[in-house]
VOGU-3710 file (C-alpha; in Angstrom, 3 decimals, decimal comma):
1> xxxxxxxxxx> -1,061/-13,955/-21,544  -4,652/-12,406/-21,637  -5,220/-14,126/-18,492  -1,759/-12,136/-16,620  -3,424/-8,565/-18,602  -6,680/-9,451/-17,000  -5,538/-10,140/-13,746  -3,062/-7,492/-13,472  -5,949/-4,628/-14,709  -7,491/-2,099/-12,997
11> xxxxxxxxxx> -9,064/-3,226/-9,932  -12,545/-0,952/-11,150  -15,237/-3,399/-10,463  -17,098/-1,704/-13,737  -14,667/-2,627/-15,993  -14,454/-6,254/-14,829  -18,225/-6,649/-15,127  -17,375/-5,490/-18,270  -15,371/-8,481/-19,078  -17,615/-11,057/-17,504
21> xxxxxxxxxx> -19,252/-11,946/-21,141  -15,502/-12,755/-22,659  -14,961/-15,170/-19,797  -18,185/-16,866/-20,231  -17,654/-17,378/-24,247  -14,256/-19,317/-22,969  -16,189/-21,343/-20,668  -18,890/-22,494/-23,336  -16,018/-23,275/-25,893  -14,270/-26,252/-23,529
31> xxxxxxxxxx> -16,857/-27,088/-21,091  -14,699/-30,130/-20,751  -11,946/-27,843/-18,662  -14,586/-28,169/-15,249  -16,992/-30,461/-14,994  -17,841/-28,291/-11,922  -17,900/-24,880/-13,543  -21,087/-26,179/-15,352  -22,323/-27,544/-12,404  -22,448/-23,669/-11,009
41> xxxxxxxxxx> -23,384/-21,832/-14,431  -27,049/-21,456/-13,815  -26,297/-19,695/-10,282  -23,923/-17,509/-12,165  -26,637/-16,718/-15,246  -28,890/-15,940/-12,520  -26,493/-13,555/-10,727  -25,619/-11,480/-14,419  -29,443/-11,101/-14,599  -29,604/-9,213/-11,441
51> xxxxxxxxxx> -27,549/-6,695/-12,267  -27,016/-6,617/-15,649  -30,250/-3,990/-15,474  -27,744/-1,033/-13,826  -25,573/-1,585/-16,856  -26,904/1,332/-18,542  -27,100/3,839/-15,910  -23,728/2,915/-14,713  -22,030/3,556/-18,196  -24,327/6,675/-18,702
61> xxxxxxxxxx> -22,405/7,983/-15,064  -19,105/6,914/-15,933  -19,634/8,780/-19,103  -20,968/11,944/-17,817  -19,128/12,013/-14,577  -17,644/15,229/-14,318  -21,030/17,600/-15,630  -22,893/15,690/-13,203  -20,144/15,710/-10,276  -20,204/19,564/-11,279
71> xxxxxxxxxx> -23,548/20,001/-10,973  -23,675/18,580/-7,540  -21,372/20,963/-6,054  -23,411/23,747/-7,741  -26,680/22,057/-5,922  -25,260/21,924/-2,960  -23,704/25,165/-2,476  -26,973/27,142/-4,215  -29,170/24,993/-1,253  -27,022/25,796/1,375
81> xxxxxxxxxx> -27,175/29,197/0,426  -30,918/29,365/0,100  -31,222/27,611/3,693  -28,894/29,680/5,221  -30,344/33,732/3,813  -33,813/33,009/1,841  -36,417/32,150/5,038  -39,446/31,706/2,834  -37,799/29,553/0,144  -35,538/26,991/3,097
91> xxxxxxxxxx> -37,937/23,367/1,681  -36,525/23,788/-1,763  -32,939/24,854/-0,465  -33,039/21,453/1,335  -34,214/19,855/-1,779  -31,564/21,317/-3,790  -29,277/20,025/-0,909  -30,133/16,669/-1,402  -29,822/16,499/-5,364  -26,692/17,912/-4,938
101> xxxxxxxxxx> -25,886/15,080/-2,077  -27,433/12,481/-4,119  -25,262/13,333/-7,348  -22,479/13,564/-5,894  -22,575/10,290/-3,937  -23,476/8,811/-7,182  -20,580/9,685/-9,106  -18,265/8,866/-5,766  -20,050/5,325/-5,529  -19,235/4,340/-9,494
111> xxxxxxxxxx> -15,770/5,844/-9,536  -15,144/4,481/-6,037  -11,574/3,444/-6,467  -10,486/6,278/-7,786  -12,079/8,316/-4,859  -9,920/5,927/-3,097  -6,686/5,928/-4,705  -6,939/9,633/-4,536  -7,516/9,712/-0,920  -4,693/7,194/-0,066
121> xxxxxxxxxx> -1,931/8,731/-2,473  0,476/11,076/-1,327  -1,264/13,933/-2,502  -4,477/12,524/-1,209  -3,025/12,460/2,398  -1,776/15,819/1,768  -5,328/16,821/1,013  -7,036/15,053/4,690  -4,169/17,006/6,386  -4,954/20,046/4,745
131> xxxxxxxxxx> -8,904/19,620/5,696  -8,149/18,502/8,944  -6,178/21,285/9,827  -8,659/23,458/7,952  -11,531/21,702/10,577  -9,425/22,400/13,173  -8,851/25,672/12,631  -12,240/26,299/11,897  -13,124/25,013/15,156  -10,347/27,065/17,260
141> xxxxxxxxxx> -12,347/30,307/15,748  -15,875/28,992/16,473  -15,185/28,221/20,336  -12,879/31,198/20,757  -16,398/33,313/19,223  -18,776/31,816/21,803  -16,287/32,492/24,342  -16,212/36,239/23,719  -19,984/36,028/22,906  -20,500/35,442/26,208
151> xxxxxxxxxx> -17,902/37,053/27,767  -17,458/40,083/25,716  -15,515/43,364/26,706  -15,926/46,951/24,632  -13,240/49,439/24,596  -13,590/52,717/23,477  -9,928/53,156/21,169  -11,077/57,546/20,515  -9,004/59,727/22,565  -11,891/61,734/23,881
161> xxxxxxxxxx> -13,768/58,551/24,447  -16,537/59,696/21,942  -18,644/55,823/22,728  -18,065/55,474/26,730  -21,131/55,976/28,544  -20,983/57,816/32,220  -20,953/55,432/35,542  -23,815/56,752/35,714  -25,873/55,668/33,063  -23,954/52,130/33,114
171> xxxxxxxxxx> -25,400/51,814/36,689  -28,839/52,969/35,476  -28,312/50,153/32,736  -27,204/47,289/34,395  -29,871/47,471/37,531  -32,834/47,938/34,722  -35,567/45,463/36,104  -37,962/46,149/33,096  -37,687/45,540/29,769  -37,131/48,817/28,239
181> xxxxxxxxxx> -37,570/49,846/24,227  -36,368/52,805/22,567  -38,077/53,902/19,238  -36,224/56,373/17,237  -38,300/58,168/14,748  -35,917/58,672/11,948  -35,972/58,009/8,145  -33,445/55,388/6,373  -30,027/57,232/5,666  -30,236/56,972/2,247
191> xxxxxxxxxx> -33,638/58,165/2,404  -32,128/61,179/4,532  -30,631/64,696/2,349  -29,681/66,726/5,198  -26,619/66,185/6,596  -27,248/67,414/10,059  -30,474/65,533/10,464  -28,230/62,248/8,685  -25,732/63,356/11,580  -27,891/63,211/14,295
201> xxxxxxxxxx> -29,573/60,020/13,472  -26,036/58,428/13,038  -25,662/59,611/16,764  -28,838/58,191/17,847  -28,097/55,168/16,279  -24,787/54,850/17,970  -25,975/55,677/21,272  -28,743/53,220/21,664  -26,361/50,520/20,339  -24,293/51,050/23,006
211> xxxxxxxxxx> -27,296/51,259/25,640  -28,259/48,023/24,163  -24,734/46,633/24,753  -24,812/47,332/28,374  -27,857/45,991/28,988  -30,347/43,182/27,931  -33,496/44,569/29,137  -32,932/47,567/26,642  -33,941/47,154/23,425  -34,251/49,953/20,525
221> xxxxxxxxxx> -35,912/49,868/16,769  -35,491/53,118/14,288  -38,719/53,224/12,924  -39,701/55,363/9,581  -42,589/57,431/10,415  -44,166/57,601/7,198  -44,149/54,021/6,948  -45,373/52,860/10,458  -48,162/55,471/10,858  -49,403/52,628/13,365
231> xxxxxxxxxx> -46,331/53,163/15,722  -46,576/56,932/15,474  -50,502/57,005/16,446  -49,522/54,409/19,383  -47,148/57,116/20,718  -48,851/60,728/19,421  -52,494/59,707/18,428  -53,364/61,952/15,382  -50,205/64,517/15,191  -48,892/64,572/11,893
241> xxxxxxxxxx> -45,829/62,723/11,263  -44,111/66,004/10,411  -43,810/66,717/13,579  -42,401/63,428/14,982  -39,288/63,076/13,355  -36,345/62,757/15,193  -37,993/62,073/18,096  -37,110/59,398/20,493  -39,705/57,574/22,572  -38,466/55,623/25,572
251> xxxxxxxxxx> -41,141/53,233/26,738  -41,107/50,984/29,847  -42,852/47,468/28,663  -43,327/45,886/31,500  -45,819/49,441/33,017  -46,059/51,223/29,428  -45,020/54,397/30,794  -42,907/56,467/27,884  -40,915/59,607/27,702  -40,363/61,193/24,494
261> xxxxxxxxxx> -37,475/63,659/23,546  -36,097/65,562/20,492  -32,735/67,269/19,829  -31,761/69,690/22,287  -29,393/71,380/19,633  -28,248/70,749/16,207  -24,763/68,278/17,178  -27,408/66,476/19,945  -24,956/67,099/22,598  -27,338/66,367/25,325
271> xxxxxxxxxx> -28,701/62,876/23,743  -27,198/60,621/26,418  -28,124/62,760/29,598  -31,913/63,427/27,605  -31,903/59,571/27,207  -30,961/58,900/30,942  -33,787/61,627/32,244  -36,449/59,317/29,828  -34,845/55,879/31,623  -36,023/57,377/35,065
281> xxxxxxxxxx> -39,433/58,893/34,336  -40,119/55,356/32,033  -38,963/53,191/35,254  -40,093/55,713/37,404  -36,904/55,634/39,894  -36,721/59,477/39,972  -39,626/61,838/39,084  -39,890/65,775/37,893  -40,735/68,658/41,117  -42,959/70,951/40,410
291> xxxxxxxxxx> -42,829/73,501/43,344  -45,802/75,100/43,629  -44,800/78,783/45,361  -46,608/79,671/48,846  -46,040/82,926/51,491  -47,548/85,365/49,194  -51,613/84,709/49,480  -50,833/81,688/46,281  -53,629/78,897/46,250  -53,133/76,201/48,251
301> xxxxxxxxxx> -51,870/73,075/46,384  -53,732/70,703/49,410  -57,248/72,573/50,174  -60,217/70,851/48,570  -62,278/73,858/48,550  -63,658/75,622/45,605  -60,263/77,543/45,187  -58,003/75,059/45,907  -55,991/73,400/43,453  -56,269/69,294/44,632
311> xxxxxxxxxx> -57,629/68,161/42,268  -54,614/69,906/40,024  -52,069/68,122/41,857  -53,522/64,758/41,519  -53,945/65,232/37,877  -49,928/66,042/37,470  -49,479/63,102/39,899  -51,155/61,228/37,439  -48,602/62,225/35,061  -45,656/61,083/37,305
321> xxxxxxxxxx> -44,616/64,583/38,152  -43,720/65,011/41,560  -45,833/68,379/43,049  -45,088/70,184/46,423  -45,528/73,664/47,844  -42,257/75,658/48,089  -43,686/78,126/51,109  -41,121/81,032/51,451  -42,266/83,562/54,849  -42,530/87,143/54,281
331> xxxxxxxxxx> -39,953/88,072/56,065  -37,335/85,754/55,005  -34,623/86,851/53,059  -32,729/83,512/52,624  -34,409/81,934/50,068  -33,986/79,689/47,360  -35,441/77,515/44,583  -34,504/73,966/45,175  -31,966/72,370/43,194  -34,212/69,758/41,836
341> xxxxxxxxxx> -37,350/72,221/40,693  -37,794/71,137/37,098  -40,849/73,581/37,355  -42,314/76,442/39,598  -45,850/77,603/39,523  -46,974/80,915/40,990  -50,820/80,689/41,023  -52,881/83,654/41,901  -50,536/85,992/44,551  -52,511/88,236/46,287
351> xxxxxxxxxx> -49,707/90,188/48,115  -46,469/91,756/46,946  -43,211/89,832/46,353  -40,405/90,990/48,663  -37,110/92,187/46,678  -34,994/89,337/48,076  -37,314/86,771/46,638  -37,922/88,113/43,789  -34,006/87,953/43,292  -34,840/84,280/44,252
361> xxxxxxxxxx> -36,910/83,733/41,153  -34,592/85,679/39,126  -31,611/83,842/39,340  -33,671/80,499/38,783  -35,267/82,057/36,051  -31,537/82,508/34,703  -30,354/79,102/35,694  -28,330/80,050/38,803  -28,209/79,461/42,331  -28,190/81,927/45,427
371> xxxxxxxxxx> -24,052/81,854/44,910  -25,311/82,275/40,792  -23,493/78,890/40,495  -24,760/77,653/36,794  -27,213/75,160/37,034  -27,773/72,521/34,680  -30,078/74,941/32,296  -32,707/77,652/32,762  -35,407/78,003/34,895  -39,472/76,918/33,736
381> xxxxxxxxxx> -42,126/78,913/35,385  -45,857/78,844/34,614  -47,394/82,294/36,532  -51,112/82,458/36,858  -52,129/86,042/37,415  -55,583/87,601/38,052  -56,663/91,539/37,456  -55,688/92,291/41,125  -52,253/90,804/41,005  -50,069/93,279/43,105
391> xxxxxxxxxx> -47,547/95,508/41,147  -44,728/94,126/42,396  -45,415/91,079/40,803  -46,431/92,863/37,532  -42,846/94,713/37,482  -41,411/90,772/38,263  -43,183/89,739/34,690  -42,421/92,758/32,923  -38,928/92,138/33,827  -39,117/89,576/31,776
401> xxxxxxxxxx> -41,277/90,651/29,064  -44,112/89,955/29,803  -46,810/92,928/30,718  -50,194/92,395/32,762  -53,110/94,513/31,560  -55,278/95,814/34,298  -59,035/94,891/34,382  -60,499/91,866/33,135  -61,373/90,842/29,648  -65,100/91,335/28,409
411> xxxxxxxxxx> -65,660/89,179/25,339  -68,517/90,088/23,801  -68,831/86,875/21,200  -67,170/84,063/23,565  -68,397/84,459/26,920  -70,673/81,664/28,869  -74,401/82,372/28,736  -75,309/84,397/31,752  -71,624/84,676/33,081  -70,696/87,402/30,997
421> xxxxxxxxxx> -67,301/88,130/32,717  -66,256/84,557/31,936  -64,514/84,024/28,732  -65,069/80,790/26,630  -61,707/80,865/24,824  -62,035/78,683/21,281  -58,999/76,624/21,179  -58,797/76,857/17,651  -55,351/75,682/16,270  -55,282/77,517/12,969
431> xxxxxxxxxx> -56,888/80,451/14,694  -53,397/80,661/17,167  -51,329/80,339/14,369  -52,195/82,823/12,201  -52,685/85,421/14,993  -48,933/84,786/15,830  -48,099/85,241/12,153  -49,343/88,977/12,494  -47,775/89,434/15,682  -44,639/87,523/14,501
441> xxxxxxxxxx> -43,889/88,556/11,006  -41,910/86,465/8,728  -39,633/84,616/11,188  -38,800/81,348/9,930  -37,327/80,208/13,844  -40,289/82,352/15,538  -42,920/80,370/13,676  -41,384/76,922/14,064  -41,505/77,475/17,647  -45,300/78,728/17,539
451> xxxxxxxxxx> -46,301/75,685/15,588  -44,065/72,998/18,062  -45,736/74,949/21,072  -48,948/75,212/19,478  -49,172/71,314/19,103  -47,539/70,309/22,272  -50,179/72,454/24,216  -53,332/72,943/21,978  -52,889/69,608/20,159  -50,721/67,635/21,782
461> xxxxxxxxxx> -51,922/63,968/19,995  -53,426/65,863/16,848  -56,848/67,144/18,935  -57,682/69,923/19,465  -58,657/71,066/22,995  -62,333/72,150/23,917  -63,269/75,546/25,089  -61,666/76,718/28,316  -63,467/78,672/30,907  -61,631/81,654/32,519
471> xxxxxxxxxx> -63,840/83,944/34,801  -62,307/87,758/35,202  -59,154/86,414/32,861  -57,045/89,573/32,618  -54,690/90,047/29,565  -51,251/89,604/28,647  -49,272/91,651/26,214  -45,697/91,228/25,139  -43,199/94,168/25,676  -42,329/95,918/22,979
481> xxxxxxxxxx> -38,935/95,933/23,359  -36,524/94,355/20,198  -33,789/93,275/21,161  -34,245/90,031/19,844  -33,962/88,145/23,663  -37,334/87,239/23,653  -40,016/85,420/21,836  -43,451/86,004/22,739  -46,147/83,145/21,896  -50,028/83,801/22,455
491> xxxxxxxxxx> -51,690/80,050/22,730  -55,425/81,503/23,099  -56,719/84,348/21,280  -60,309/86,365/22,241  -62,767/87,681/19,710  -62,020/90,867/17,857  -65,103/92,152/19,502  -63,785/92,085/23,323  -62,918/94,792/25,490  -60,473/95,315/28,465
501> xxxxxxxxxx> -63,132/96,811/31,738  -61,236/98,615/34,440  -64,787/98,359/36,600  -64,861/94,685/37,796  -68,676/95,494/38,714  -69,451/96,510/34,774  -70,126/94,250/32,387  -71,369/96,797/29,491  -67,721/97,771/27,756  -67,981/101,370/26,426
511> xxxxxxxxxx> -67,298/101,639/22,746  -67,578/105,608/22,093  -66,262/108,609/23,466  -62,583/109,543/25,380  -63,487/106,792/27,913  -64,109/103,985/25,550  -62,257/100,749/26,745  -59,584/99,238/24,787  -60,968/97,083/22,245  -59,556/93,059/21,420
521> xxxxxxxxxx> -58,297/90,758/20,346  -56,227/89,988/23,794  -53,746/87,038/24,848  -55,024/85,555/28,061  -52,851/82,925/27,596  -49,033/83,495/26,879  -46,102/81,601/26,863  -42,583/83,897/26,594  -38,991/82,248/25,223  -36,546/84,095/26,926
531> xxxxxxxxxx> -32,606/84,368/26,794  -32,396/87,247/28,951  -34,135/89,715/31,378  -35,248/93,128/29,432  -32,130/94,617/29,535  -29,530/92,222/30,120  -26,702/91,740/27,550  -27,066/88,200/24,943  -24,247/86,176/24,591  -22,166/86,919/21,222
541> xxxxxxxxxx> -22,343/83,562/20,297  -26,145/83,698/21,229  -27,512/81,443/23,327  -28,268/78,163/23,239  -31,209/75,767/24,294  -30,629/75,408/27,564  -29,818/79,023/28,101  -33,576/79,764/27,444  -36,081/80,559/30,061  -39,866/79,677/29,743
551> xxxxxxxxxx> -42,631/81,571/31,399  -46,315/80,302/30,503  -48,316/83,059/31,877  -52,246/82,728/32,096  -54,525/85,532/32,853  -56,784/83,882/35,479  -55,845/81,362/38,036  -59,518/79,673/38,653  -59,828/78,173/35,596  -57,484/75,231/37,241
561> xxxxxxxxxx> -59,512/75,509/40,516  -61,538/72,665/41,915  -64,334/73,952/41,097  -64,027/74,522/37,330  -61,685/71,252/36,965  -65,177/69,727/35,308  -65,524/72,806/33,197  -63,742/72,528/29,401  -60,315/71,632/28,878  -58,802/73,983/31,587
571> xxxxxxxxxx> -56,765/71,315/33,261  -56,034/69,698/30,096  -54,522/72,956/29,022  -52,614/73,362/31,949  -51,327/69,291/32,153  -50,180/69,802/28,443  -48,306/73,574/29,446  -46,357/71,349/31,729  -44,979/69,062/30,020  -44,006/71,193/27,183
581> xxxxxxxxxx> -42,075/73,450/29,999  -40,467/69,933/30,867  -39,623/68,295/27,872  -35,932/69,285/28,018  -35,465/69,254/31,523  -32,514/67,025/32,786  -32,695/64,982/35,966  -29,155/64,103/35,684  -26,228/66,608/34,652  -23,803/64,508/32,197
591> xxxxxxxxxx> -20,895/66,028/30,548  -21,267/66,043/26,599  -18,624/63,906/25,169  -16,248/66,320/22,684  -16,586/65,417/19,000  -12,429/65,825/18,097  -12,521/66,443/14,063  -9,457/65,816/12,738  -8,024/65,927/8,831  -5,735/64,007/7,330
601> xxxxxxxxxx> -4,796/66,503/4,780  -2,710/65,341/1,656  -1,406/67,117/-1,459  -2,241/65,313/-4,964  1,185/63,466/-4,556  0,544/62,147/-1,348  -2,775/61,408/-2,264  -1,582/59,403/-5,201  1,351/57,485/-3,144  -1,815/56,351/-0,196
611> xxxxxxxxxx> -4,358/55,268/-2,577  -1,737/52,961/-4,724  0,069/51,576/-2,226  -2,551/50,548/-0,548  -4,216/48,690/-3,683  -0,631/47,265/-4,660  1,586/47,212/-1,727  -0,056/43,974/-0,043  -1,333/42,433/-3,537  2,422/42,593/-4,635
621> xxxxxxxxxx> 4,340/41,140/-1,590  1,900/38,685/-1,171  2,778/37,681/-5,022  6,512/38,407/-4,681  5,913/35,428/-1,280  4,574/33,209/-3,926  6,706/33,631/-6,751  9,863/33,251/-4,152  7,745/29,892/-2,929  7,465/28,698/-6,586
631> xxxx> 11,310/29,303/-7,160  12,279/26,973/-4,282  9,885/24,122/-4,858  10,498/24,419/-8,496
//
């Protein structure tokens, strides 16, 4: 009867090692049974002695089976986790990994019957099917991921199609033949109180994202610009980081050409045409005209004489503007400022400007054309006048604010050594600043504008230009007219002790008497914000950035010359007006995409009925499903 129990027990090859002593005992009390059996009982001895050594570890599993079978899992999930989101600690997520493995395995290997019976039961097979199924599903989504990975398609679900790009810019994206990187200088958002500046880098953000998604050879980073000071000095040298943020840098790699641009207006409106305009002067497929004017005795933007301005257009070649004379005869009347002038320069006129160009100027000046069609924004100008500049082109600047002084400036203090009708202007930063915070007053919009000027053309990378040479510089003075159109900016500053001379043969200014000349400080350097000619009416709504006109008048026009390009920072100074005037100029004209705000507006009833139906309306059918389930199968 033992013998049937024994035979008919579990099948657990433990247990029946277990039982190997008891069978022994019977064979040593009737050896007589099987002559045989003793025959083979030193070849079974020696096969209990093998393994009678695991005996102890084996009953030390089977009795701790489930902590240890626990503990696996917990291995193995913890390494899998480590491997798969801790870089620097991946060697002991592997080792954790294989703990887990190995306990596991152990516990499956000494309760392997059961593993088995549990896998070939019914509810065992229910659990393969479930996995397999599981496996298969799991593969279904993987392939069907890679699929779209590669072959992915974006919609834009917003009515007014707030995330489509133009054709334009898609075309621009998609022919990109050098790897491109945009750098957004922005701080994190939580990092970030303002809302508007929190708005606009949400735009950014958004914006570059989908650049990147159109393209592979675009790339972009947001970069914090208190915390990468390295980036910023890469980009702006020694400028403070104040004055960086919220700037976007748009560099080509492959060349390392870059454009830089800031917010147009408070919404960024303008950020994908702005971002375009960067694309082409980076890759250099389209470039910024500046038109230098001729007809009117101008210098000549070709003559390598000692007057000539060569040497000026190479330099702004240099800077991958475009530069070519814009010659408009005397006599005629039908004239007009190209379509593509991002800038015009009027250097040193020596006869009078006819009406009908004039009106010419005008209407670029106010960002129209000859039909006064709108252009894409206002008109840049930088006018470099001398002490004989005709009147006709003095009641041109006046018209917009701007008055010419006549005679020259005699600077007593900063004048060169022997040249005593040539000014050495002091391009002191702190020295413009606070003379436009006399002039200025307490304008909180005024002075931010002096300081971004200030740095763009006297600092541009943090230092500070050297002296600047201008021989018979006449002055500049801002009409006194408040009407809050204009905003005048001096950017060089003479010595309290300098005088305006009416004699251009005298260099001794007369300080007493009824004939005394008019004594300093002058602006013979000048750059005027303008909404509006002096008179014209301002918008109600006022205007906005690209309603502004800029006019960065200078009092001589030699100290660009070839022969004084050597001399100080005069070219420098001129290079740097330049691309301030150009900053926000658009070579493309895309239509701002219309931010629809719309409220969902809900009394406290409402309110209530959304927010708990939506925590409870899903939760509870999805238990009502089961409980229904449960009632069937019951």
């Amino acid at each position: 009867m033992s013998t049937r129990q024994q035979d008919e027990g579990p099948r657990d090859w433990r247990r029946r090692r277990r039982r190997r002593p008891l069978q022994e005992q019977s064979a040593q009390a009737a050896p007589e049974e099987s002559g045989d059996h003793s025959a083979d009982e030193p070849e079974e001895q020696t096969s209990r002695t093998l393994i009678s050594f695991l005996d102890p570890a084996v009953d030390v599993v089977g009795i701790f089976g489930a902590p240890l079978l626990v503990a696996g899992i917990i291995g193995l999930v913890t390494g899998i986790v480590v491997v798969a989101f801790v870089s620097s600690m991946r060697l002991y997520g592997w080792i954790d990994i294989a703990i887990g493995a190995s306990l596991i395995g152990l516990v499956g290997a000494v309760f392997i019957s059961t593993v088995i019976a549990a896998f070939l039961s019914r509810t065992g097979r229910y659990g393969i099917n479930t996995l397999i199924l599981l496996a298969a599903f799991i593969g279904i989504v993987i392939v069907i991921n890679v699929v779209s990975f590669e072959n992915k398609q974006r919609s834009d679900v917003t009515a007014t199609n707030q995330f489509s790009l133009s054709e334009r810019t898609k075309e621009l994206l998609e022919g990109l033949e050098d790897d491109i990187q945009a750098t957004a200088f922005y701080k994190a958002l939580e990092e970030t109180p303002d809302a508007n500046v929190a708005a606009r880098r949400n735009r950014v953000v958004d914006t570059l994202d989908e650049f990147s998604a159109r393209s592979g050879k675009f790339t972009y980073r947001v970069v914090d610009p208190d915390l990468e000071p390295s980036i910023v000095a890469a980009y702006f040298g020694a400028r403070p980081t104040g004055f960086v943020s919220e700037t976007v840098v748009i560099e080509n790699l492959t060349t390392g050409e870059f454009d830089s641009l800031q917010p147009t207006d408070i919404a960024f409106g303008q950020l994908e045409q702005d971002l375009v305009t960067s694309l082409y002067v980076a890759t250099g497929l389209e470039q910024k005209t500046v038109y230098f004017l001729g007809g009117h005795g101008e210098r000549n933007l070709d003559s390598g004489g000692g007057d000539g301005y060569a040497l000026l257009r190479q330099a702004l070649e240099q800077e991958n503007y475009l530069a070519q004379g814009l010659v408009w005869p005397r006599n005629s009347t039908d004239v007009e400022v190209p379509e593509d002038a991002a800038l015009v320069v009027v250097a040193g006129p020596t006869s009078d400007l006819p009406v009908d160009h004039a009106l010419a100027l005008d209407l670029y000046l106010l960002g129209r054309d000859a039909e006064g069609q709108r252009r894409r924004e206002n008109g840049s100008m930088i006018f470099l006048a001398e002490p004989d500049t005709p009147d006709s082109w003095r009641e041109f600047l006046i018209q917009w604010g701007i008055i010419l002084l006549p005679g020259y400036i005699r600077d007593i203090e900063s004048s060169v050594p022997g040249l005593p009708q040539t000014l050495a202007l002091n391009m002191d930063f702190n020295t413009i600043v606070n003379f436009n915070l006399l002039v200025l007053g307490n304008n909180e919009a005024a002075m931010q504008s002096a300081f971004e000027a200030a740095f763009e053309i006297v600092a541009p990378e943090g230092q500070q230009l050297q002296d600047i040479f201008m021989p018979d510089a006449a002055a500049l003075s801002p009409l006194p007219v408040t009407d809050g159109a204009r905003l005048p900016l001096a950017l060089s500053v003479t010595s309290p002790n300098s005088y305006i001379i009416g004699d251009p043969d005298r260099t001794d200014p007369v300080t007493e008497g009824e004939n005394a000349d008019v004594p300093g400080p002058f602006i013979p350097a000048m750059l005027m914000r303008s909404a509006a000619k002096v008179g014209m009416a301002l918008p109600e709504e006022g205007p906005v950035e690209s309603d502004i006109s800029l006019i960065m008048a200078f009092g001589d026009a030699d100290f660009v010359a070839n022969s004084n390009i050597g001399r100080g920072s005069g070219l420098d100074m001129f290079v740097n007006s330049t691309n301030y005037l150009l900053g926000d100029y658009s070579l493309v004209s895309i239509r701002p995409k219309a931010l629809a705000f719309r409220e969902f507006n809900l009394d406290r009833n409402e309110y209530n009925f959304v927010r708990f139906s939506s925590w409870l309306f899903l939760p509870g059918l999805m238990a009502l499903a089961a409980g229904l389930v449960w009632w069937l199968r019951r």
